[in-house]
Structures are given as structure tokens and as C-alpha cells.
Residue frames as qw, qx, qy, qz and C-alpha x, y, z in Angstrom:
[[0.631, 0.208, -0.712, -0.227, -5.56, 154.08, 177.26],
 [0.743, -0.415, 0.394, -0.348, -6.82, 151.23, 179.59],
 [0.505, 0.279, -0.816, 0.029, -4.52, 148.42, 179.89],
 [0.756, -0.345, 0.258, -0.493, -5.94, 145.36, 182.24],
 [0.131, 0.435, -0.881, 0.134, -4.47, 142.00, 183.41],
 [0.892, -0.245, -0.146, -0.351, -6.24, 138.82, 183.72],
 [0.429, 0.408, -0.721, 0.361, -3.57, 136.66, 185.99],
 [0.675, -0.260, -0.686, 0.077, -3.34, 134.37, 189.72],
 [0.674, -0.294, -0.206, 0.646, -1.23, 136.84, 190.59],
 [0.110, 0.883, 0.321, 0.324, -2.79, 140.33, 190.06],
 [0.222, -0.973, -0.043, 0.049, -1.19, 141.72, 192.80],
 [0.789, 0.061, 0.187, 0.582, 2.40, 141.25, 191.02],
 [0.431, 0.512, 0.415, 0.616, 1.93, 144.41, 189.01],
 [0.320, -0.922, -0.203, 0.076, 1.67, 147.17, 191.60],
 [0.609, -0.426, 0.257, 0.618, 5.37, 147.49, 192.75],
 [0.381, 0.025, 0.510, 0.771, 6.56, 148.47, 188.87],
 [0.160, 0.503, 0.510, 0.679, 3.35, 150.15, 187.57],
 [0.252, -0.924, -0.251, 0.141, 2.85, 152.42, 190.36],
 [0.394, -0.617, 0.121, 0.671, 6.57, 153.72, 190.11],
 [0.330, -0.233, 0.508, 0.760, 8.47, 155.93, 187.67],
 [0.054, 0.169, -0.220, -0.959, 7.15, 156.53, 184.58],
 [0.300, -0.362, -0.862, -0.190, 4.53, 153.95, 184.38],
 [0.206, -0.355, -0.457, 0.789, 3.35, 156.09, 187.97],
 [0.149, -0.434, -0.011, 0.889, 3.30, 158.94, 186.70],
 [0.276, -0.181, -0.562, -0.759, 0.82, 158.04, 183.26],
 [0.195, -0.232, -0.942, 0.142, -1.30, 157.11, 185.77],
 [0.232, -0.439, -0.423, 0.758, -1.45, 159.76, 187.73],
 [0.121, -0.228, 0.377, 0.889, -1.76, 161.78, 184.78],
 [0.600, 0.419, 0.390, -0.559, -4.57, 160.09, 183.41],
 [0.420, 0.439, -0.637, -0.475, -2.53, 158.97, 180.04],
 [0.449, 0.134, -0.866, -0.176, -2.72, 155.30, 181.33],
 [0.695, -0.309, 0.094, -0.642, -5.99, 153.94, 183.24],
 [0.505, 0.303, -0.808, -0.020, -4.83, 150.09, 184.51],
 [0.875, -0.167, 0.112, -0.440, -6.81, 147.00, 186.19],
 [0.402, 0.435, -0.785, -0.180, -5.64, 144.17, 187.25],
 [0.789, -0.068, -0.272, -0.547, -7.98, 140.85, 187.40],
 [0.339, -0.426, 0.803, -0.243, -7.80, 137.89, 189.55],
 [0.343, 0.126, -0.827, -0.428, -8.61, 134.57, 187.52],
 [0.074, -0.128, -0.875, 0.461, -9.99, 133.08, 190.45],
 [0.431, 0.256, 0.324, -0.802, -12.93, 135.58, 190.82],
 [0.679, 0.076, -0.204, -0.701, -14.47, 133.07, 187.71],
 [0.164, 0.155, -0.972, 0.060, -14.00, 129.78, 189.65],
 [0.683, -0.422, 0.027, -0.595, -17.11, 128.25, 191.09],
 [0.703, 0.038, -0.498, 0.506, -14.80, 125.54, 193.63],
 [0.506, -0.847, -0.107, 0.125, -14.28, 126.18, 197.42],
 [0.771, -0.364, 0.199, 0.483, -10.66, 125.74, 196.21],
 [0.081, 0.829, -0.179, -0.523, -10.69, 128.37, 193.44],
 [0.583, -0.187, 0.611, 0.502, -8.70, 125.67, 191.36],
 [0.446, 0.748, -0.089, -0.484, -7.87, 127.23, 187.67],
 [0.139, 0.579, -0.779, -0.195, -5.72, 124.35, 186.95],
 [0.952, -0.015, 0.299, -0.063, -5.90, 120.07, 185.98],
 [0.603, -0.230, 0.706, 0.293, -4.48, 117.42, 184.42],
 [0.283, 0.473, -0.456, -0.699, -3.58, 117.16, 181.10],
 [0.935, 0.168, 0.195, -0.245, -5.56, 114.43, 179.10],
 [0.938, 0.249, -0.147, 0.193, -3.10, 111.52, 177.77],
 [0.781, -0.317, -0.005, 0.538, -0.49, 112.52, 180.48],
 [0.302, 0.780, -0.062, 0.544, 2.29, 114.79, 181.16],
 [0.431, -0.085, -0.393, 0.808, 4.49, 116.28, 183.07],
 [0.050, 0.015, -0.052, 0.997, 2.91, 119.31, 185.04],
 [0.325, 0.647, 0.645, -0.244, -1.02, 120.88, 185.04],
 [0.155, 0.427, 0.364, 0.813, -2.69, 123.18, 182.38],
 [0.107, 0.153, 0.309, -0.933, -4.87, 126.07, 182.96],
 [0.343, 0.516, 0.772, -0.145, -8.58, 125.38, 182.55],
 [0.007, 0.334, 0.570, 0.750, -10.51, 126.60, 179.64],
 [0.266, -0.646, -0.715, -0.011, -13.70, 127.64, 181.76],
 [0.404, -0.676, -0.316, 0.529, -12.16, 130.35, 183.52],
 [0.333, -0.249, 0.452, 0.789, -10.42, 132.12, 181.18],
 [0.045, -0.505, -0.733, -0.454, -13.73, 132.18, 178.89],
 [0.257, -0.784, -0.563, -0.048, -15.85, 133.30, 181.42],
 [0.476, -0.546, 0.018, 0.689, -13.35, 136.00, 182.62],
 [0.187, -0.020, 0.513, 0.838, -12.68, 137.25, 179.11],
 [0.041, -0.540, -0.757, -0.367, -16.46, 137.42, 178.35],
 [0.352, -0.671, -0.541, 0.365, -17.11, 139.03, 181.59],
 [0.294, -0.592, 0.103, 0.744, -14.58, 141.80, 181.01],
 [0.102, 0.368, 0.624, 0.681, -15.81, 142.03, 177.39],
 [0.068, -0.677, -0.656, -0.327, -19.08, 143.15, 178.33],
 [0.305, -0.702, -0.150, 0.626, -17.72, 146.15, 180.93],
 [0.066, -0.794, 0.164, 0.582, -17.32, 148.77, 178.06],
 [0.653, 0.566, -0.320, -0.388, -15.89, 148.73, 174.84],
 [0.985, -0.022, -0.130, 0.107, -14.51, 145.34, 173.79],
 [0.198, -0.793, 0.484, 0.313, -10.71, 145.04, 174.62],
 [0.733, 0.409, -0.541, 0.049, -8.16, 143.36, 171.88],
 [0.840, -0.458, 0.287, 0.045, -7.39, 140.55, 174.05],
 [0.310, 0.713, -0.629, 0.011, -3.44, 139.46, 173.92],
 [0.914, -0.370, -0.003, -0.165, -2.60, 136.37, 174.76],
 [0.082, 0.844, -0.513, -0.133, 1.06, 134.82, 175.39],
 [0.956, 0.102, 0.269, -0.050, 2.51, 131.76, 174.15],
 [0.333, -0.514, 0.604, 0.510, 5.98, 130.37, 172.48],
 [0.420, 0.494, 0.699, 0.301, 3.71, 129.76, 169.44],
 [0.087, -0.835, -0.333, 0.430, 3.46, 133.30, 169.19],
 [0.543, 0.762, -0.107, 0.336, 4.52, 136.26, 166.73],
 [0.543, 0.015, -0.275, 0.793, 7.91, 137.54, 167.99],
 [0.273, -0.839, -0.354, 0.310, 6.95, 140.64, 170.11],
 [0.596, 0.014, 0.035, 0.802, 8.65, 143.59, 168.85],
 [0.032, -0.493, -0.255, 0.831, 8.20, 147.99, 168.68],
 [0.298, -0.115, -0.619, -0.718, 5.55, 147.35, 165.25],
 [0.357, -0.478, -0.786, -0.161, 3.74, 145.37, 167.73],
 [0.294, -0.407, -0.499, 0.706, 3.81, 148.08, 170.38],
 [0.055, -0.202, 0.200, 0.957, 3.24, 150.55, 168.49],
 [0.418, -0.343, -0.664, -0.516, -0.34, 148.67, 166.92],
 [0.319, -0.282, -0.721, 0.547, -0.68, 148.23, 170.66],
 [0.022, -0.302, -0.272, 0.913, -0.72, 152.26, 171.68],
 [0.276, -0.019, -0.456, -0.846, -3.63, 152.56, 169.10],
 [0.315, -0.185, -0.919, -0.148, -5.81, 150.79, 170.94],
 [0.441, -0.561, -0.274, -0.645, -8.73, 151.75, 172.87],
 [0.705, -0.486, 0.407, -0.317, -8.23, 148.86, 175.60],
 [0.445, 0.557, -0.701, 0.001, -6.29, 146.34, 176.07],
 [0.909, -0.295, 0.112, -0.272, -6.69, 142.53, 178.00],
 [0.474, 0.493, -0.728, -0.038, -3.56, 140.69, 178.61],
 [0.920, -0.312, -0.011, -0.238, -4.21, 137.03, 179.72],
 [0.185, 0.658, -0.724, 0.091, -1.43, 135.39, 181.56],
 [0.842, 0.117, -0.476, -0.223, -0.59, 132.28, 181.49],
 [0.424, -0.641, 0.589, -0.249, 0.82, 129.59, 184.21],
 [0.805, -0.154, 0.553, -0.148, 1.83, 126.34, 184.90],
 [0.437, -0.111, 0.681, 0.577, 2.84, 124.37, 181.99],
 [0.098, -0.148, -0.408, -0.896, 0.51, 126.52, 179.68],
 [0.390, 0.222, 0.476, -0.757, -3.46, 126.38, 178.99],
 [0.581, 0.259, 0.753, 0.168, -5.71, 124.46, 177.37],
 [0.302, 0.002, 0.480, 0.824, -5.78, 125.17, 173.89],
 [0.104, 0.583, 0.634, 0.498, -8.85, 125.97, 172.89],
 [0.288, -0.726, -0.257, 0.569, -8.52, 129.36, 175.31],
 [0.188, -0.211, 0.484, 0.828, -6.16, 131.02, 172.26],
 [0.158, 0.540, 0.651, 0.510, -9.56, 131.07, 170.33],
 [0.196, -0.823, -0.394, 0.359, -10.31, 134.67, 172.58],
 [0.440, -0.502, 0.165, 0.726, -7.32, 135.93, 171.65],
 [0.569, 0.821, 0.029, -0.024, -7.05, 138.61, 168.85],
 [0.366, 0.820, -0.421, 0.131, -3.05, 138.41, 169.35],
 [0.927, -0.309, -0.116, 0.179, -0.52, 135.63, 170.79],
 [0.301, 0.874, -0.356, 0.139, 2.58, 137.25, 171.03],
 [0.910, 0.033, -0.123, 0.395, 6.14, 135.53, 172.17],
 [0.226, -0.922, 0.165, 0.268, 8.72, 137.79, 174.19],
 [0.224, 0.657, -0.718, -0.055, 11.79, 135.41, 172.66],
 [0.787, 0.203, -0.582, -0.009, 12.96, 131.95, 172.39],
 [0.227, 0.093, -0.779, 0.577, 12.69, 130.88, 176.49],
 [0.412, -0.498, -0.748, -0.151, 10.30, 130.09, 178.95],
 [0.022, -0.300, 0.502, -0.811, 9.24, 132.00, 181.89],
 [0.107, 0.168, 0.872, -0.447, 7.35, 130.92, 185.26],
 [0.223, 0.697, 0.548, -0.406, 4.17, 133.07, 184.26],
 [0.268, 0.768, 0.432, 0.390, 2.85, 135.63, 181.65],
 [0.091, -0.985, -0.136, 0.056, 2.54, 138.42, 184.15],
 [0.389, -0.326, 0.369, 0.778, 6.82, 139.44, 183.17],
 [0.453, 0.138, 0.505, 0.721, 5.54, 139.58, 179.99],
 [0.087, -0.830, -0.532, -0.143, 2.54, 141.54, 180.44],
 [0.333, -0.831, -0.106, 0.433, 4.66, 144.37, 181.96],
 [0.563, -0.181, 0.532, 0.606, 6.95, 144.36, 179.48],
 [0.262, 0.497, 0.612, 0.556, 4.14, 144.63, 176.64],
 [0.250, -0.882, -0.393, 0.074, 2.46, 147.57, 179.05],
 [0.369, -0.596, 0.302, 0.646, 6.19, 149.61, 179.19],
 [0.405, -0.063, 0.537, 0.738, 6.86, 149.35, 175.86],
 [0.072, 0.646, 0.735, 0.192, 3.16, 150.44, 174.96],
 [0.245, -0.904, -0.281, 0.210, 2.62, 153.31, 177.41],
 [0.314, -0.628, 0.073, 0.708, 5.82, 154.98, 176.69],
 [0.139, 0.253, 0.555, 0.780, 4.67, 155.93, 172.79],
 [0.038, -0.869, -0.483, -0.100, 1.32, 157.69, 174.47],
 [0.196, 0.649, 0.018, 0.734, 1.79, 161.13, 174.00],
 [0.352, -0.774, -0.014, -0.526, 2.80, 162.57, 177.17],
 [0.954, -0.284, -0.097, 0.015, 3.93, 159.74, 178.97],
 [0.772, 0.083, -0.177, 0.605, 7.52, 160.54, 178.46],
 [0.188, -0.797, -0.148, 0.554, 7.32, 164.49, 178.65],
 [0.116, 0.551, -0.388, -0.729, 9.15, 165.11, 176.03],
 [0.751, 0.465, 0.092, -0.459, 7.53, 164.23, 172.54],
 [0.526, 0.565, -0.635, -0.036, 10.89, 163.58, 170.37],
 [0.415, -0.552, 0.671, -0.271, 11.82, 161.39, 173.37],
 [0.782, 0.140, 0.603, -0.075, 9.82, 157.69, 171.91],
 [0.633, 0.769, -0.037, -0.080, 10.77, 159.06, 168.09],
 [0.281, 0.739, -0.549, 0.270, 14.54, 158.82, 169.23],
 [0.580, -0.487, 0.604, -0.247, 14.93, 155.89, 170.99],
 [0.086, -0.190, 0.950, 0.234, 15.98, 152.09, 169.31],
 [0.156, 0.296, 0.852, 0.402, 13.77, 150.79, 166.27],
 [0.225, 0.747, 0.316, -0.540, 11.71, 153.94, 165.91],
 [0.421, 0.749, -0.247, -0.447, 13.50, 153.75, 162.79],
 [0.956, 0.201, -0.188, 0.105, 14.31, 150.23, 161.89],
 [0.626, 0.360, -0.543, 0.429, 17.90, 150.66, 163.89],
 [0.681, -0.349, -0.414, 0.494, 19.39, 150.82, 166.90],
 [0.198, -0.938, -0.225, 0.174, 20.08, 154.04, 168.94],
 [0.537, 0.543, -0.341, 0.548, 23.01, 156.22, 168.18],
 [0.692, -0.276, -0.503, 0.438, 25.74, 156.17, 170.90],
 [0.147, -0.902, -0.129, -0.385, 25.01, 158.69, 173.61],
 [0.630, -0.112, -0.518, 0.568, 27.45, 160.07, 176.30],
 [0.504, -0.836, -0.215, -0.043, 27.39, 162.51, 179.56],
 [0.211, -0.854, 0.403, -0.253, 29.83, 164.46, 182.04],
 [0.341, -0.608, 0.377, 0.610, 33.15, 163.80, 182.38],
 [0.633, 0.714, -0.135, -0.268, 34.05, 164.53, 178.51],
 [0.408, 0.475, -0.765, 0.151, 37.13, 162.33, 179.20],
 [0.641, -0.548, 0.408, -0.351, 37.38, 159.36, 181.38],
 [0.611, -0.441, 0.609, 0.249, 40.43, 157.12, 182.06],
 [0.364, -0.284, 0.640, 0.614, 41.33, 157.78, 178.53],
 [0.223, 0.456, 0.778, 0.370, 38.11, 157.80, 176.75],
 [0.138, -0.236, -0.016, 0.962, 37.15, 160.52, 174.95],
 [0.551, 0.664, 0.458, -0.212, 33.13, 161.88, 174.14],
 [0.581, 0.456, 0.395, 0.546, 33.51, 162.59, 170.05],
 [0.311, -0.023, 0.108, 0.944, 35.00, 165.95, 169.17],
 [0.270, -0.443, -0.581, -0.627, 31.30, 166.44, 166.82],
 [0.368, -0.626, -0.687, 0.036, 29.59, 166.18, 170.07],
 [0.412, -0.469, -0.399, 0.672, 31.07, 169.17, 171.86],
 [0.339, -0.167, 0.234, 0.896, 31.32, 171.69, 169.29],
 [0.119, 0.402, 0.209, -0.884, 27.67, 172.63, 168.65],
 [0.333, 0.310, -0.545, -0.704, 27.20, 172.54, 165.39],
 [0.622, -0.010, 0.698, -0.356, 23.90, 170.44, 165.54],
 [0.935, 0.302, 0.145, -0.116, 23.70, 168.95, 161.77],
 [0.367, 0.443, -0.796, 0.186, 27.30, 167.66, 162.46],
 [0.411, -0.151, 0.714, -0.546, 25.65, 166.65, 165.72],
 [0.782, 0.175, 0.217, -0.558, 22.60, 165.06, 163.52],
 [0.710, 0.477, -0.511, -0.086, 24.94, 163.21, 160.94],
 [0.176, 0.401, -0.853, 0.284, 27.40, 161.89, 163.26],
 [0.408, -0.072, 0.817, -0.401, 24.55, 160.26, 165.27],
 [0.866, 0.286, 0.085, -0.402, 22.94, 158.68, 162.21],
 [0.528, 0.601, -0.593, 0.097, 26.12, 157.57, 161.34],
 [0.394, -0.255, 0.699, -0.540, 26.46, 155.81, 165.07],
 [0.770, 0.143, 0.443, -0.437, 22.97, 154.33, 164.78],
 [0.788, 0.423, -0.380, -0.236, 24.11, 152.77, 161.37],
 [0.211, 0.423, -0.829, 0.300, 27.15, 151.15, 163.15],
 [0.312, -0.263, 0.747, -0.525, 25.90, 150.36, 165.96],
 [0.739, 0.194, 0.281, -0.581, 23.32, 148.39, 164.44],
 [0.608, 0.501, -0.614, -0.051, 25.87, 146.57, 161.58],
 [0.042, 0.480, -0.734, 0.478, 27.86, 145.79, 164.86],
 [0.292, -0.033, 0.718, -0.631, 25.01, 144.29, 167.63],
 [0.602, 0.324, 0.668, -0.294, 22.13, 143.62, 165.26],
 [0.049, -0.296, 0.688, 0.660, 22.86, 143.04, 161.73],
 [0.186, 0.362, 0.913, -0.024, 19.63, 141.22, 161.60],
 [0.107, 0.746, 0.232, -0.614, 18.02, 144.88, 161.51],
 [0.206, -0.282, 0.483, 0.803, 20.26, 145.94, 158.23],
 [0.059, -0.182, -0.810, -0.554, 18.16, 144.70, 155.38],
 [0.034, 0.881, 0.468, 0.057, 14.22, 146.35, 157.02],
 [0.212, -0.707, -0.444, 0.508, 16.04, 149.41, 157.37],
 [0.465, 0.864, 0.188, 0.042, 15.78, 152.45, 154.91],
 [0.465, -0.517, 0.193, 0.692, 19.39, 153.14, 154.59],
 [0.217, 0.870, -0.271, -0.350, 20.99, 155.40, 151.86],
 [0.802, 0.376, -0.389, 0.252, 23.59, 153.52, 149.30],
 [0.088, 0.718, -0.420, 0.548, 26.18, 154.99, 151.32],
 [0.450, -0.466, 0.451, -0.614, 25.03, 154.13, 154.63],
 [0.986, -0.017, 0.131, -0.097, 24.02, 150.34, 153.51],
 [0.679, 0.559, -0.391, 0.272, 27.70, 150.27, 152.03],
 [0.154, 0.628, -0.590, 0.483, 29.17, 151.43, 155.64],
 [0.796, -0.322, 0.353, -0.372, 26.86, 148.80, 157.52],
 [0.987, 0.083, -0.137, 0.021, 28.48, 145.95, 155.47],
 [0.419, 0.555, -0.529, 0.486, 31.98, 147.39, 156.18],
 [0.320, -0.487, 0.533, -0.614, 31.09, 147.17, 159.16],
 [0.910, -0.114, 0.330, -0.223, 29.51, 143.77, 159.28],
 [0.855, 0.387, -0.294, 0.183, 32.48, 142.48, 157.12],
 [0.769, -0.500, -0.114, 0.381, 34.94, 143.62, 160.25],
 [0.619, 0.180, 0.136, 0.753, 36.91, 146.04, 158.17],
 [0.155, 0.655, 0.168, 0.721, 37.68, 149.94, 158.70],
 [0.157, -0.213, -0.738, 0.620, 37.38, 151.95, 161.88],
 [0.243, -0.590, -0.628, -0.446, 34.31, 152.81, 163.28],
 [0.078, -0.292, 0.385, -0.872, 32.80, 155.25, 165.78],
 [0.496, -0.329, -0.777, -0.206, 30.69, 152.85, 167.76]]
């Protein structure tokens, strides 16, 4: 999969997508990744990708000119990419939209600056997406963000396969709770279920988790997720505050 970056600041995106596991799809060949300096479609000694807004304002926008001609440019290199743009007008970003993402062929994310960009850029876009309810200095956070969450559903990318299939909202909930060496510490004990082998006690008790834990931290989740009677009964006990639980 080719994922590319149209941004001021291209050379942001080294540091994080050369290491770890991002690195390592490179290397591999699962993930092929470009990233574009906006500038290269100025025609200015000064490069300038920014002005004033018409009827005032605080701040500049990002020209429309560049951003066109940039997007057009990189259109015509190969197959089209689905261009993403980012914006607080945007859908909420979430692992439905990653997940339409990893199916893609190529990918263009355009990042924004300054106090945004003129509007009539968003007509490139085949997706606006929103990370959450807050601003940030630039796009290119979010672009990494959308490029992690993307790359680690390509087959291979993780090593193991079951790894993305078992990780939070692969199944409308949260993860079930996971624990490591010591099996005690300073009084806390890993569940009994966990030690003893028996892996569909091992499989129940962590669907049973992932229900909790998900009543508990994101109730918002409850109602998309396919529960059982049972299991929608022990998320409201749990979201009503009552009974104990093995969070």
C-alpha cells in the first residue's frame, strides 16, 4: 500500500515512520511511503502557500492554487489516490474508517496549517476526516496517526495475523484486560482463569473483560456492539455501578 503526504513540513514524518513497526512495513515492502513538499507547486521566490483571509480575521489561510496543482500533479503519477483531507468539519475518525483506509490502493493525505485553507480546496477531497473535538498546530499529527492505524491491519505488518483481530474495536469493544510477569504484585493478583490453562475459560473470561471494560470506559460503544442478552444485561450492571466486576 502507498501512503503519501502533501504538507510544509514533509520532513516531520521520518523520525516515527522509519522506526518500529511502521520501519519495518517498509522495509518489508507491505508499506511504500512519500512525503510531498507543498512548496514544490509555488511559482513565488518566497514559496508563500499562505494569505489573508477576505473580510478579515485573525491569522492566514492556505491558498487554493497549491494544493490543486499538487493534488492534480500527484494524481497523474499512477493510479489515482483517495485523497483525505483534515478538518473539524470532518467525520469523526475511527477503526471503520481505517479499516476502508487499508483497502485502498493509494492514499494522499493533505495537511493542513495555519488557521485552515481556503475552502474550496475540500472539493479534491474524497474524505475529510476529524481526529476529535480540538485543534492541533498542523495536519501532519494527524496524518501519522491515520497512517498507524491503517498500516497495522496490512497483513504482515504486525507478524502475527490474530494480532489487529484482537486488539480494541475490532469488535465494536474495547480490549479485554491483559497482564504479564510477576503473577502477584504489591497485592494484586493476575485472575486465577488466566493461569490455569484451560483456554475456553481463558476465551470467556476475556470476553467477559472486554464487555466490562467497555460498560466501564466507553459505554458509548454498548449499543453498536453485538452483545448476547446476557452480556448486554452485564454491561448495564455495569454501567448502572452495581455488582463486582473483573475489570
Amino acid at each position: 500500500m502507498r501512503f503519501e503526504t502533501l504538507s510544509v513540513f514533509p520532513e516531520v514524518f521520518a523520525s516515527y515512520l522509519d522506526a518500529s513497526i511502521m520501519g519495518r512495513a517498509q522495509r518489508a515492502g507491505i508499506l511504500d511511503f512519500a512525503a510531498h513538499d507543498l512548496r514544490d507547486w509555488t511559482h513565488d521566490r518566497h514559496r508563500t502557500v499562505d494569505d489573508a483571509p477576505f473580510g478579515g480575521g485573525q491569522g492566514m489561510l492556505m491558498k487554493p492554487a497549491p494544493i490543486f496543482e499538487a493534488v492534480e500533479a500527484l494524481s497523474a503519477e499512477g493510479p489515482r489516490p483517495h485523497v483525505v483531507f483534515f478538518s473539524p468539519c470532518g467525520r469523526r475518525y475511527d477503526q471503520s474508517c481505517a479499516e476502508a483506509l487499508s483497502h485502498e490502493e493509494r492514499v494522499l493525505l493533505v495537511c493542513g496549517r495555519y488557521e485552515g485553507m481556503d475552502e474550496r480546496a475540500y472539493e479534491l477531497a474524497d474524505d475529510v476526516f476529524s481526529l476529535g473535538d480540538y485543534v492541533l498546530t498542523g495536519g501532519e499529527l494527524a496524518a501519522m496517526v491515520v497512517i498507524d492505524s491503517v498500516v497495522r491491519l496490512l497483513p504482515g505488518a504486525l507478524g502475527d495475523a490474530m494480532s489487529a483481530k484482537d486488539e480494541s474495536f475490532s469488535d465494536g469493544l474495547l480490549e479485554y484486560a491483559q497482564y504479564t510477569r510477576p503473577a502477584s504484585y504489591r497485592g494484586m493478583d493476575v485472575p486465577e482463569v488466566l493461569l490455569g490453562g484451560d483456554h475456553a475459560k481463558v476465551d470467556a473470561w476475556r470476553r467477559r473483560s472486554a464487555v466490562e471494560r467497555t460498560a466501564r470506559w466507553r459505554p458509548d460503544l454498548i449499543e453498536g456492539a453485538d452483545l448476547t442478552p446476557d452480556e448486554l444485561a452485564l454491561a448495564r450492571t455495569v454501567m448502572g455501578g452495581e455488582g463486582d466486576h473483573v475489570l
